[in-house]
C-alpha positions as a printed NumPy array, in Angstrom:
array([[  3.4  ,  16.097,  17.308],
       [  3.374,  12.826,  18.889],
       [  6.23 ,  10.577,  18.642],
       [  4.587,   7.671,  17.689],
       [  3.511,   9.84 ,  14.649],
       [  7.067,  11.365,  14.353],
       [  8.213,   8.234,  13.665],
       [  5.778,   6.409,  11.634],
       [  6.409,   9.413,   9.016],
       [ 10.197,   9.4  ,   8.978],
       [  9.657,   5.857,   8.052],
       [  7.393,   6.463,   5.38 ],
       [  9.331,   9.48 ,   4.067],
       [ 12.462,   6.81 ,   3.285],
       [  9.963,   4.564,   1.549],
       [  8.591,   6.835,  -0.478],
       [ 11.641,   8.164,  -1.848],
       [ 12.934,   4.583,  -2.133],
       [  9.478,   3.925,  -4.075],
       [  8.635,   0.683,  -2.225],
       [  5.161,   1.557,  -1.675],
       [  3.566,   1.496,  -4.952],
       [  3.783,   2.491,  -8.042],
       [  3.307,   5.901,  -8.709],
       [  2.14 ,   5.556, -13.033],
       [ -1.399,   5.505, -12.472],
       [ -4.196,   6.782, -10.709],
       [ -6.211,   4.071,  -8.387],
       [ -9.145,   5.904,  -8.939],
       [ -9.881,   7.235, -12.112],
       [ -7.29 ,   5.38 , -13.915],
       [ -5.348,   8.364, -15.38 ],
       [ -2.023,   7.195, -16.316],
       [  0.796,   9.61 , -15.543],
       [  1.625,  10.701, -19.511],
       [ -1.96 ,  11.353, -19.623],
       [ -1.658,  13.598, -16.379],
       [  1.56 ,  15.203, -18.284],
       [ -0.104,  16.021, -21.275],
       [ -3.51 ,  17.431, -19.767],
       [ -2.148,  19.054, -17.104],
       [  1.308,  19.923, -18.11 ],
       [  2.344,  17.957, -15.096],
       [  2.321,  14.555, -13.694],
       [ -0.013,  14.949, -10.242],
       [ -0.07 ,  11.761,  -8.852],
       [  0.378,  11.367,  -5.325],
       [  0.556,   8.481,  -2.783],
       [ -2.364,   8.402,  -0.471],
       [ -2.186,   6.259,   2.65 ],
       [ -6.2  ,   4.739,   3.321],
       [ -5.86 ,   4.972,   7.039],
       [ -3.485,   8.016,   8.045],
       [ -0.91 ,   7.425,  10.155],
       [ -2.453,   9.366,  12.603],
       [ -5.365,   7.318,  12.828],
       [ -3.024,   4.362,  12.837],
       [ -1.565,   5.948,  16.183],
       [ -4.879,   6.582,  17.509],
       [ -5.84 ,   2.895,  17.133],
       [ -2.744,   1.365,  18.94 ],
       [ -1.241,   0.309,  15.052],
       [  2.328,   1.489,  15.183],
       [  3.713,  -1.159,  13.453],
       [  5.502,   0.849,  10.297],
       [  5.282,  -2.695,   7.947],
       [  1.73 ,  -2.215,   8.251],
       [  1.317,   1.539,   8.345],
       [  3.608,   2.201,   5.775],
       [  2.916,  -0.922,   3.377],
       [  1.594,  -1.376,   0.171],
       [ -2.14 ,  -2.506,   1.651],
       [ -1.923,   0.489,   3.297],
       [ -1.586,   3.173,   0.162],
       [ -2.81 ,   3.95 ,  -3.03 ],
       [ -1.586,   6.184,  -5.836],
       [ -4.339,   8.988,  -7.112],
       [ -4.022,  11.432,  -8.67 ],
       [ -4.402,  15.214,  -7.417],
       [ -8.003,  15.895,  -8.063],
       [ -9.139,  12.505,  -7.09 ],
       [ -6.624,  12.753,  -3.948],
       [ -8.652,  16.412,  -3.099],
       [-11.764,  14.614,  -3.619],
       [-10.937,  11.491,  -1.219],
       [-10.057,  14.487,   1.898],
       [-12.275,  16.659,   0.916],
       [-15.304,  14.198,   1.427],
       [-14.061,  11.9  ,   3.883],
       [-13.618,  15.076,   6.13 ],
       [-17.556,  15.659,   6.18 ]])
């Protein structure tokens, strides 16, 4: 793995646990609030989704982590909706 890439992820790694992304309550997409999640699913399955991946940020020449790693840069959905985004946007 590239550098570049090494380090763009450590950085988001210690702002995701520090939760100064988003907020991780409710979906972006289909607007599932996390109890909702809990009490369909029997867990909460939201995850944080970045819109351009940091390794497409390192293929354009954006290594700047305040951008790659910033709120403009994410959005919370949930798992299905999260497998729907990558399973799509891959075709």
């Amino acid at each position: 793995m590239r550098d570049e890439v090494k380090t763009l992820r450590s950085n988001y790694e210690t702002r995701r646990k520090n939760r100064k992304l988003v907020s991780l309550d409710t979906c972006e997409r289909c607007g599932m609030h996390v109890s909702e999640h809990r009490h369909k699913w029997g867990k909460s399955n939201l995850q944080l989704h970045h819109k351009m991946s940091i390794s497409e940020c390192v293929d354009r020449g954006i290594l700047n982590p305040d951008f790659v790693n910033s709120p403009k840069n994410a959005a919370t959905l949930c798992y299905f909706c999260h497998r729907e985004w990558h399973t799509f946007a891959e075709q």
